[in-house]
KESE-104515 format. One record per residue (C-alpha): residue in three letters; x, y, z. Coordinates in steps of 0.1 Angstrom, whole numbers, plus 5000, padded with zeros to 4 digits. Example, Ala and Ser with C-alpha at 12.3 -4.5 7.8 and 13.67 -1.06 7.14 Angstrom:
residues 2
Ala512349555078Ser513749895071
This chain:
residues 816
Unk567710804763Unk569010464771Unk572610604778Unk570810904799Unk569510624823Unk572010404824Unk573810734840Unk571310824862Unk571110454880Unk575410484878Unk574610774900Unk571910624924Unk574210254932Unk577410514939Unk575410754962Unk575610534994Unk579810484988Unk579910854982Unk578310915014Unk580410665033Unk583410855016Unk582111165030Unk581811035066Unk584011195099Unk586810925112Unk586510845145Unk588910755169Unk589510755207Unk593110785229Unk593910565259Unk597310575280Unk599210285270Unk600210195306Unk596910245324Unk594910175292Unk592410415304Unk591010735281Unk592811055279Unk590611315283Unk590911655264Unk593811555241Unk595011765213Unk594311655175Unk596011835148Unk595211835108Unk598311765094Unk600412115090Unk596812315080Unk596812495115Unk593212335120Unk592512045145Unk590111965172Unk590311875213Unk589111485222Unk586211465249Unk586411365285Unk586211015269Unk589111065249Unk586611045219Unk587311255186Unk586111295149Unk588111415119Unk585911575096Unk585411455065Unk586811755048Unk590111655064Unk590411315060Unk590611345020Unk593311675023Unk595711585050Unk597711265049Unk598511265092Unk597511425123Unk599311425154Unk597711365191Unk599411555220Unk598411585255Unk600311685287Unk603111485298Unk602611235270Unk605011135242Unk603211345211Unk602411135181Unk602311145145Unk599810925127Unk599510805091Unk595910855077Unk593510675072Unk593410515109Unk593610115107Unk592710135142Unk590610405160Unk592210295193Unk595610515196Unk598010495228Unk600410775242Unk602710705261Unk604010865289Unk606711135294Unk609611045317Unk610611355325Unk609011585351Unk606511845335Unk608812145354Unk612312005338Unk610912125303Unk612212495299Unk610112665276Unk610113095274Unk606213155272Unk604413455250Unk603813575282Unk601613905267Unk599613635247Unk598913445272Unk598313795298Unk595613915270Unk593813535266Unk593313515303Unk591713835308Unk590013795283Unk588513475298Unk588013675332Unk586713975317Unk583913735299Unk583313535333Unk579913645335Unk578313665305Unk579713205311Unk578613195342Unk575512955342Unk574913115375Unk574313435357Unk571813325332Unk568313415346Unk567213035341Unk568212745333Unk567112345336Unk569012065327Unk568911705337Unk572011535357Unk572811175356Unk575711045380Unk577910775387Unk580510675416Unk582210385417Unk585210345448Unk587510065445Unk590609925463Unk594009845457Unk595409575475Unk599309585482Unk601609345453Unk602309155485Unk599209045492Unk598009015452Unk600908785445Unk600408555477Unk599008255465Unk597208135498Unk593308075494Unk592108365513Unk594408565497Unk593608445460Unk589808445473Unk590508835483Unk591908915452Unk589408765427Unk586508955447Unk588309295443Unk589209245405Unk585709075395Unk583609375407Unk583909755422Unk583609785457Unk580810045463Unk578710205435Unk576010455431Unk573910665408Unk571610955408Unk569611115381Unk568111445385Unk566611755377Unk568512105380Unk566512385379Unk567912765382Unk566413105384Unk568813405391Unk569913535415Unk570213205440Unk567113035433Unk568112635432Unk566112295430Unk567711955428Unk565011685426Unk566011375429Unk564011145405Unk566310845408Unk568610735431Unk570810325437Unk573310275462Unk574909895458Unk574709735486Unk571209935504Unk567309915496Unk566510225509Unk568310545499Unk568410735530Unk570510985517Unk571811085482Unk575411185462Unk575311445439Unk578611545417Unk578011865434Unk578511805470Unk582511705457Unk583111935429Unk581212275419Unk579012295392Unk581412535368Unk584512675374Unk583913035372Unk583913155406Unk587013305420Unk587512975438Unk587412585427Unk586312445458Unk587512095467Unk586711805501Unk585412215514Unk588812365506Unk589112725486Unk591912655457Unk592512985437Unk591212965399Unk593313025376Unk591313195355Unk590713515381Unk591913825385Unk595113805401Unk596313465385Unk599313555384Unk600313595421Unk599513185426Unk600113045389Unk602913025361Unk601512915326Unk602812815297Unk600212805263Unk600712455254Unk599312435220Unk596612635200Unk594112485175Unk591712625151Unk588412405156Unk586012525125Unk585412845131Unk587112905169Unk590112885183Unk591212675213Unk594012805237Unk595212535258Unk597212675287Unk599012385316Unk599512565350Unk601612515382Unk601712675415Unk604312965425Unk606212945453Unk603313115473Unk601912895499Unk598012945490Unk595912665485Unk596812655443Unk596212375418Unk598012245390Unk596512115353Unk595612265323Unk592412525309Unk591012515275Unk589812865264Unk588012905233Unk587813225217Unk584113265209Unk583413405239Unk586613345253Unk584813055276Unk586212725293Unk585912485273Unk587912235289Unk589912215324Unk591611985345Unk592312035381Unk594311865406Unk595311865447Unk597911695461Unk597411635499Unk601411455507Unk600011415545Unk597311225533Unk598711085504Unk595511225490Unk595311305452Unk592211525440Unk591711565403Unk588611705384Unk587311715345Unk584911945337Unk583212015300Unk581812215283Unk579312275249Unk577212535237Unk573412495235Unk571512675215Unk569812935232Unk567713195210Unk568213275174Unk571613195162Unk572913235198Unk574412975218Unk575612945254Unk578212785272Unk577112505297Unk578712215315Unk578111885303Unk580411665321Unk581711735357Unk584311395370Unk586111355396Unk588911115405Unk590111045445Unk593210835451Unk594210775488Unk596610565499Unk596110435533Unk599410305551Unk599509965566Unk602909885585Unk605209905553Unk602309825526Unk599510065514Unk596210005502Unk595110275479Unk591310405477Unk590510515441Unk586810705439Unk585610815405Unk582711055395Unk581311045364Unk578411275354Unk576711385320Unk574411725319Unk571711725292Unk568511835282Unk569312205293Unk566312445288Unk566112835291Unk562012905287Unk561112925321Unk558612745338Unk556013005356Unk554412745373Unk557612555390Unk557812605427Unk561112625438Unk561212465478Unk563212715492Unk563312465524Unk564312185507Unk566912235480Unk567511895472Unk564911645474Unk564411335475Unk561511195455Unk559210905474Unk560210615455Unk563510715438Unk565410395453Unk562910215440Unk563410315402Unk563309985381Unk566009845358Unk564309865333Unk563710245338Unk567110295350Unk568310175314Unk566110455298Unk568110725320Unk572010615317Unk573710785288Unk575110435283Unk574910115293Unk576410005323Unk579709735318Unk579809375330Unk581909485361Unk579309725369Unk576209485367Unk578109245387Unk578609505414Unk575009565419Unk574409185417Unk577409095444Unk577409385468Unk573609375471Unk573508995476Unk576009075501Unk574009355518Unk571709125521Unk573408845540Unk574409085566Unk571609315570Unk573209645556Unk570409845558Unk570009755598Unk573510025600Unk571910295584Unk569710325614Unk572810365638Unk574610605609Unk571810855610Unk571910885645Unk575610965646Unk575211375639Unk573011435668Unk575311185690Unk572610965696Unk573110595696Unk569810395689Unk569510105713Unk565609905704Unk563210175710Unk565210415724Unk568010655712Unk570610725738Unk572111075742Unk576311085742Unk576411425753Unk574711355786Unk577311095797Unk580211345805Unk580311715813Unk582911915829Unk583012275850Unk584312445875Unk581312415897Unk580412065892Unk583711945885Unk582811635866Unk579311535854Unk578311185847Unk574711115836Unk572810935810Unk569811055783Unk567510855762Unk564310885740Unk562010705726Unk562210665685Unk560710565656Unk560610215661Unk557710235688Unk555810555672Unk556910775640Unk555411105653Unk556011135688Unk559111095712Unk559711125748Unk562511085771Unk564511235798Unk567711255817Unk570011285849Unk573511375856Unk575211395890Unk578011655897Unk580211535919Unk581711845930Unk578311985948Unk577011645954Unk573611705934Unk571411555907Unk570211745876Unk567511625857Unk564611685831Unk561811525809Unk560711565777Unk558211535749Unk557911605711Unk555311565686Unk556511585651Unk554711695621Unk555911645589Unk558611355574Unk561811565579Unk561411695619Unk560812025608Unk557512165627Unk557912025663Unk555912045691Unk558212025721Unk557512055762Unk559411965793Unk560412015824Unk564412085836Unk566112155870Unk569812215859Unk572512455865Unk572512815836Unk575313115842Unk573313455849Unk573113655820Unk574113455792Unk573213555757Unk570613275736Unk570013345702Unk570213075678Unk572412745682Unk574612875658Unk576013175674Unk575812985709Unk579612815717Unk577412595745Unk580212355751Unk583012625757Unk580112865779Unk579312545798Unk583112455804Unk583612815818Unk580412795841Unk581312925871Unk578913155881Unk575912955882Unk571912955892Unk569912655898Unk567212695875Unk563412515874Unk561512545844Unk558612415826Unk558512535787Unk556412435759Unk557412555723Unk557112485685Unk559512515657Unk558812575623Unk560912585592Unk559212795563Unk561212885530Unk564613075545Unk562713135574Unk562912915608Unk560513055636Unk560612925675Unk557413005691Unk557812995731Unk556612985767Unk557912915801Unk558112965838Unk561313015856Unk562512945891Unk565613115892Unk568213025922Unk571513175925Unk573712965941Unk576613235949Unk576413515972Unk574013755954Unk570814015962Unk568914295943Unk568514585960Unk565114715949Unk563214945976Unk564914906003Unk565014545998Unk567014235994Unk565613985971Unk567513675964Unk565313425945Unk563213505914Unk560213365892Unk559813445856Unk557013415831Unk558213505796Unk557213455759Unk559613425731Unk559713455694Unk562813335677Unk563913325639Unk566513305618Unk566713425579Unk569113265555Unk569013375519Unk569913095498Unk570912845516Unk571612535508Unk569712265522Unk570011865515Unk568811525534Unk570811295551Unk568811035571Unk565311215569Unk567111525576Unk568011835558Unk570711975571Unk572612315560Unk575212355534Unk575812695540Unk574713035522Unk576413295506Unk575213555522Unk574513735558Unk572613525582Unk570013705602Unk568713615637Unk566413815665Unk564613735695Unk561713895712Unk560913785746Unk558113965770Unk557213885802Unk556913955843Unk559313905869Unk558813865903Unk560013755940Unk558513665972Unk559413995986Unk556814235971Unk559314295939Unk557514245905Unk558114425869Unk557414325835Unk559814355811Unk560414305775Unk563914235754Unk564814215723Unk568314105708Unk569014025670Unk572413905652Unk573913915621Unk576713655610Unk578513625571Unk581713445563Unk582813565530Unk586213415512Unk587113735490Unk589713705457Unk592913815468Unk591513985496Unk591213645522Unk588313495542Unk586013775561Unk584613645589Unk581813905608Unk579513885636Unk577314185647Unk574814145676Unk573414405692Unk570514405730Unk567914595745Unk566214555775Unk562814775790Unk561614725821Unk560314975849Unk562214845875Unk566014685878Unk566614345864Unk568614095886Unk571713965874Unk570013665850Unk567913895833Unk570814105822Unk573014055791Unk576813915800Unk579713985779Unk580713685758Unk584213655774Unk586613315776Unk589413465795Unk590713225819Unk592013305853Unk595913365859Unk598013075861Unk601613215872Unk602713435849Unk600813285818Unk597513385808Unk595313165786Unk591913195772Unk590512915751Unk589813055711Unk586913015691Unk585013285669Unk582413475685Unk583413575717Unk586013835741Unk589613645745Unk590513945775Unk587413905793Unk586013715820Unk582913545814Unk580813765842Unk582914085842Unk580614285822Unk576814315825Unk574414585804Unk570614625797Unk571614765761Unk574614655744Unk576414605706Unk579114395698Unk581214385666Unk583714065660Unk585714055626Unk588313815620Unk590213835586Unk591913495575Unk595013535548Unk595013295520Unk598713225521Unk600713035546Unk603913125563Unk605312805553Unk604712455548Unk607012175571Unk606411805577Unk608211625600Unk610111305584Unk608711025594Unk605611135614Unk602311235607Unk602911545622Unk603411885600Unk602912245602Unk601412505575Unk600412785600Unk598413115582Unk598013415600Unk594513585610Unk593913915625Unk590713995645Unk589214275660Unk586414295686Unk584514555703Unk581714575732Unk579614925740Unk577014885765Unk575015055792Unk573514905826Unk570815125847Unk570615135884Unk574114905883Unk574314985926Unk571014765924Unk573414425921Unk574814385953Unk577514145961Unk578814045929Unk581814285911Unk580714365878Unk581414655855Unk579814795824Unk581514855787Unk580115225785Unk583715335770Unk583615075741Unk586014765755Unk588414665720Unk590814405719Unk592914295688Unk594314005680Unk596913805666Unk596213425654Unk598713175636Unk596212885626Unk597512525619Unk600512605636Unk600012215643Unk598411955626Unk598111565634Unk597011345611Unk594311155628Unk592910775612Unk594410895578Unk591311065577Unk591811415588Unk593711695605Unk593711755641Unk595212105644Unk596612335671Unk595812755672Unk597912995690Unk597913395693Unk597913655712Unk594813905722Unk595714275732Unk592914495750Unk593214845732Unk593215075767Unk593915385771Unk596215335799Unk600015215794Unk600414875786Unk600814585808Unk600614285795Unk599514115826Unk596214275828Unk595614375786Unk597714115770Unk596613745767Unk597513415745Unk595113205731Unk594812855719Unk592512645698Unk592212325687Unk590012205656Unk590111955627Unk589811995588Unk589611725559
């Protein structure tokens, strides 16, 4: 009995050193230069086969189970030195060092069928991964930028005060830092709700606007295309990989029961926007597991990388699915200052957790709002905000907040943001009032140059109401345009408006309004040429409801041509017109993505068409016995689609009709959309932009009842990439092809009199040619300023002659 117990308590005092015995080694890998983590690297057992892929952190465990069979494991990771360790680890810190050589100088002769069959397998298995094809989801999101700056060794060796002063400040803390923490919710097909619960900028009280990981990287990576700063990169892992990418399967590694492919890839020699890095794909499911993505802008001196991670979460049963849990970021950008550079390093660090698949039934998903801003999320305390981070923040991160909000402080930060949310309506807050940039300078062939001046009152003397007005004087025909305003606004974001006013100003006859996004305003006001002096009062509200955003309107018109014009109705000339019309206008945008900036929401985009219509009824008369009511109705659709291996798809359909029981004069009708120019010598011009006729004049055709088609289709690939040495200036032109086309029909056309119009009733075509980016400056090492040049052909049926059917086109724009 005696020797029975003494056993049994043996048993007991060994149990916690059997358990320690039994415990996984940890360990984590840093580069030895940079000392920073290594994310992904590969860890192998010894010779077993078996081994395991490090986290984003550069964190991994080797199970117990191996730690008492295997006497080493080796650590390997793209363009490092591989390494063999000794077990058991005396330290859990291991360095790699870094490979000299250039990743392309290693020749290696890939399985090339292995690595075919992995790859579509992973693309054959993209949906059933896709966490946009899950019929809900929730998750929570916590993220964290932090943007710093390198200085130039000049200036961090001088030993002068301001320079040691400068120095110290940059090393002691980061230079801007944020955080949000929020709540994703999902509901298939496009059903999305970001709430914002929690939100810190260093250096501001008030978070006017938020940063999500999202608005810089996507949320997974299995679309056709990784989208980066808003610019399509092929992903690898889609159909037709192997027309941008070569790969090379790096290493494979059994990891308990799956197996983990790891795959590097490089660009071809094609000239599509292609990345470079490496994919882990794991075979249960033949999902990403891992992948790492980078851009290289050499114009920019702009480096783009991204981590993205993956687990699976239990989802019903034994079943499990695949879901990101860490989407990062890193920006470097060197910014050139006479023969030094300062580099700009941004990180994004985010952690996904708490993903849930019951859906809620109650959970209202604000389709006009699909990122929002809680009340008080900048007011989140510390306390609270140490309950949310997945860990604790470092001392150089706590002094950040401390310094840069100190700082804010001192120079009244916040006092900016007022100016900054004025800047994308080009409004400059002076006091009271916000002054209106657009209404300084205008130019047109009538007016020849405009200058005038706009302002309105703003928030600072009452919330919910504004008014205003403005005046311009064109010097050309020596007179004054003018109007006054007022709005009431309803709601925190400017979204229901009550709106009336009173304008005399200068409109061409017969131009199209639909919505402000089909409108090219400043190129139609440019061309104005053509023109009637127009009075009118209006009155009108604006609502924005779900997808939906209604304009309710009425007005009356005074309309004065001021070019040789009549309508011929009865016998009689009539010359000047009065019109009494209501309008209902709305546009329908599935899905779209909305989010705040400044008490704003403003569109990031949708997938799919965009639908807009307008109904307007009302009577027309003029002083000479002429009067008709008359009713029109125009509607628009507009989708810009980037297809795999197909290119960007760019359509707009918009189609007209007008009743009426008598003739309508020339502003009443519909005008082609047309940019040509007139002839200059032997060269014909017409200024580019999507949306309108580059071979006609903008008053050469008028109908009552009209469709137009426009399609422009974008190739991925460039026809070469040049930069010139020592410049800023390169070129990386890609070709697009377009196709438009005009049918319309005009009754009683002998009615206009005076003016030479003509009618599309034979379908007007034209086709076109375009080499985009033929040019591009680099402008404030910020962004491209680019140059557009093709060539437009009308499709006649008479020979051709390419002074009356052929024209070239230019445009100008400006990417990131």
């Amino acid at each position: 009995m005696i020797k029975k117990n003494c056993l049994v308590l043996l048993f007991i005092m060994g149990t916690p050193f059997l358990i320690y015995a039994q415990k996984n080694i940890p360990g984590q890998v840093f580069d030895s230069v940079t000392k920073e983590t290594l994310p992904f690297v590969t860890i192998k057992f010894g010779d077993s086969g078996h081994g395991t892929v490090a986290s984003l952190e550069g964190k991994f465990e080797i199970p117990a189970a191996y730690a008492d069979t295997v006497s080493w494991i080796e650590i390997s990771h793209l363009g490092y030195r591989s390494k063999k360790i000794t077990l058991p680890l005396h330290n859990p810190n291991i360095y790699l060092q870094p490979e000299n050589r250039a990743l392309n100088e290693v020749v290696v002769k890939p399985p090339y069928e292995k690595m075919r069959r992995i790859i579509n397998n992973a693309i054959d298995n993209k949906n059933k991964n896709n966490p946009d094809k899950y019929n809900w989801y929730r998750c929570h999101l916590y993220y964290k930028m932090i943007a710093d700056v390198s200085l130039p060794d000049s200036l961090m060796k001088d030993t002068t005060r301001i320079s040691r002063e400068t120095a110290d400040f940059i090393n002691d803390q980061h230079m801007l830092m944020s955080e949000t923490y929020s709540i994703r919710t999902w509901r298939k097909p496009q059903h999305l709700q970001e709430d914002v619960l929690a939100s810190r900028i260093s250096g501001f009280k008030k978070s006017l606007f938020t940063s999500l990981v999202t608005d810089v990287v996507p949320f997974h990576a299995y679309y056709d295309y990784i989208t980066l700063n808003g610019t399509d990169y092929h992903n690898p892992v889609s159909k037709g990989f192997e027309s941008y990418y070569k790969f090379n399967l790096n290493d494979e590694v059994i990891d308990g029961n799956d197996t983990v492919w790891i795959l590097s890839f490089m660009p071809k020699k094609s000239k599509a926007n292609i990345l470079s890095g490496t994919v882990y794909i794991n075979s249960n499911g033949y999902a990403i597991s891992q992948i790492i993505a980078k851009a290289y802008d050499t114009m920019l001196d702009m480096g783009v990388r991204i981590e993205q991670q993956y687990r699976q979460v239990p989802f019903a049963g034994n079943e499990a699915r695949w879901f990101p849990e860490h989407l990062n970021y890193i920006v470097d950008w060197k910014q050139k200052s006479g023969k030094s550079y300062t580099t700009l390093h941004m990180k994004g660090y985010s952690r996904i957790d708490s993903v849930t698949w019951q859906e809620d039934e109650n959970f209202h998903f604000d389709k006009t709002h699909t990122v929002k801003l809680a009340t008080k999320a900048d007011e989140v305390s510390a306390a609270d905000w140490n309950t949310i981070r997945p860990e604790k923040l470092d001392a150089k991160e706590i002094r950040t907040y401390r310094v840069i909000d100190s700082f804010g402080d001192k120079i009244h930060l916040d006092r900016y943001v007022a100016y900054l949310s004025k800047l994308p309506e080009a409004k400059v807050p002076v006091g009271i009032f916000d002054f209106d940039m657009k209404r300084l300078f205008t130019y047109n062939y009538h007016e020849n140059v405009r200058l005038g001046l706009g302002a309105q009152t703003n928030e600072q003397l009452v919330k919910w109401l504004s008014v205003g007005g403005w005046a311009g004087y064109g010097f050309l025909d020596g007179k004054w345009k003018y109007g006054v305003f007022g709005e009431i606004y309803a709601g925190p974001h400017k979204e229901f408006v009550i709106r009336g006013g009173y304008t005399d100003d200068l409109n061409d006859p017969g131009r199209v309004h639909i919505n402000h996004d089909l409108d090219k305003n400043y190129l139609n006001y440019y061309l104005l040429r053509l023109v009637d002096e127009t009075k009118t009062y209006t009155a009108s509200v604006k609502k924005k409801i779900g997808y939906w955003s209604f304009e309710l309107s009425v007005r009356q018109q005074q309309i004065i041509p001021l070019y040789q014009y009549a309508l011929e109705y009865d016998g009689t000339a009539h010359t000047i017109f009065t019109a009494n019309e209501a309008s209902l206008s709305f546009r329908y945008a599935y899905a779209e993505r909305t989010a705040p900036l400044f008490n704003y929401y403003y569109s990031l985009g949708s997938r799919y068409p965009i639908w807009y219509g307008k109904i307007t009824t009302g009577s027309l008369e003029s002083s000479n016995n002429y009067q008709t009511p008359y009713t029109q109705a125009l509607t628009a659709v507009l989708w810009n689609k980037h297809i795999n291996r197909v290119g960007f798809e760019h359509f707009q359909l918009e189609g007209g009709n007008s009743w009426s029981n008598e003739p309508l004069p020339l502003g009443k009708l519909f005008a082609a959309n047309g940019y040509k120019y007139d002839v200059k010598g032997d060269i014909q011009e017409s200024i580019y932009t999507f949306g309108g006729f580059m071979t006609i004049y903008p008053y050469q055709f008028y109908t009552d009842r009209f469709v137009s088609f426009i399609y422009r289709h974008d190739f991925d690939w460039k026809l070469y990439k040049l930069q010139f040495n020592h410049t800023k200036l390169s070129s990386a032109p890609n070709i697009a092809l377009q196709y438009d086309m005009l049918y319309g029909t005009l009754k009683n056309q002998q009615a206009q009199e005076f003016v030479s119009i003509s009618v599309p009733g034979n379908a007007y075509q034209e086709a076109g040619l375009m080499l985009n980016n033929l040019l591009r400056l680099v402008y404030v090492n910020t962004f491209y300023l680019t140059l557009n040049i093709g060539y437009f052909y009308h499709l006649a049926t008479t020979p051709f002659d390419s002074k009356q059917n052929g024209r070239f086109v230019y445009g100008a724009g400006f990417e990131f």
